[in-house]
N, C-alpha and C positions, 0 to 999 in steps of 0.2 A: 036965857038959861033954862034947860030942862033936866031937872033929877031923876034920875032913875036907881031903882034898887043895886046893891054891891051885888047881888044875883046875877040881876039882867045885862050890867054891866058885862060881868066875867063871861055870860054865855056870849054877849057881843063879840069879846076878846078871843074867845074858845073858837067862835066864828068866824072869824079872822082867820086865828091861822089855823083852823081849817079848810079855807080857799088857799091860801097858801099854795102856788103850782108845785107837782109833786116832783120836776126837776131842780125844782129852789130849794126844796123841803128836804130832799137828798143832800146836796151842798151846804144843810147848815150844819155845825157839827157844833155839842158843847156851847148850847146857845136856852139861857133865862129868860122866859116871857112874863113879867111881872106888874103888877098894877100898883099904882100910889098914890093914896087921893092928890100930892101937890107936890111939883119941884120944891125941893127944900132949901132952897135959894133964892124962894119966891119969884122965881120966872114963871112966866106964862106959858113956857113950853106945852104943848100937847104929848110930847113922849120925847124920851131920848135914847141915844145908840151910845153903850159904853162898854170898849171895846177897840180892839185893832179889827180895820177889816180887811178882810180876805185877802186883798188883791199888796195890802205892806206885809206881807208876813211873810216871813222866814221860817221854813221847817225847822232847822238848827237851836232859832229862837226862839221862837212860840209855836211850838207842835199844834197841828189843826186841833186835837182832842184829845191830847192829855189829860187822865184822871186824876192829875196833881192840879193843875191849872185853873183858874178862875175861869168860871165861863164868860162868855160874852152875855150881855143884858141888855137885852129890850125892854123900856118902859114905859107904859102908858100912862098920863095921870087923868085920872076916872073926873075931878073935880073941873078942871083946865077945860076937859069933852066937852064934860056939860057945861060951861061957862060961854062956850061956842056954838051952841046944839040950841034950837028952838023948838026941838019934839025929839019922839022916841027914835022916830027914824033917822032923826039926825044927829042922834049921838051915837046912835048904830054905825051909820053912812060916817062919820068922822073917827071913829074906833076902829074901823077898818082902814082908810086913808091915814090915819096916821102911823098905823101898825105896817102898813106895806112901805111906807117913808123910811123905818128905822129899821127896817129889814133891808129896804135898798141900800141904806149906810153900810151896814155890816158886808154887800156886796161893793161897795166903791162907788155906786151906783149919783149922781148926779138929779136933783131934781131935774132938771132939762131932761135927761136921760129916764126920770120915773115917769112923766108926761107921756114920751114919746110910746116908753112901752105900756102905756094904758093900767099900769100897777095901779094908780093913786083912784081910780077907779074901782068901788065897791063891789 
């Protein structure tokens, strides 16, 4: 376990989706990037995608970005990281992997498929 400031945290996160590729970053629309020190379900989740993604949705249904609509949320939880993380870099290096994991959700995206495209890669 390594602790890091809610700062360095958030700049980790800021960091993140800032690599974010700028054809993904285009395609997301009406999308919350949020931190929480703990699943409040007491899982050990490292983040979760909550949310319909992209690829089940119905225009009709659920408009990509509707200003009435709930956005879709990305969530990190800051505490779970570091629960995982033996140093700075590695709650860096797992804040990012897990940030592009629940970004791949929101695409349909398959871990098999986040591998292949070298996403889960910092």
């Amino acid at each position: 376990m390594f602790d890091v400031t809610e700062e360095r945290f958030e700049a980790f996160v800021a960091e993140a989706i800032d690599s974010i590729p700028d054809n993904v970053a285009k395609a997301m629309q009406n999308v919350a990037f949020l931190i929480e020190d703990d699943a409040r379900d007491g899982d050990e989740s490292l983040g979760a995608y909550d949310g319909i993604p992209i690829p089940e949705r119905q225009s009709t249904v659920y408009p990509l970005a509707p200003d009435t609509e709930r956005p879709d949320r990305i969530i990190l939880y800051r505490h779970a990281i570091e629960r995982a993380s033996v140093s700075e870099s590695g709650v860096r290096d797992q804040a990012h992997r897990t940030l592009y994991e629940q970004v791949a959700k929101l695409f349909g995206i398959t871990d098999r498929e986040l591998d292949a495209l070298g996403w889960a890669a910092p």
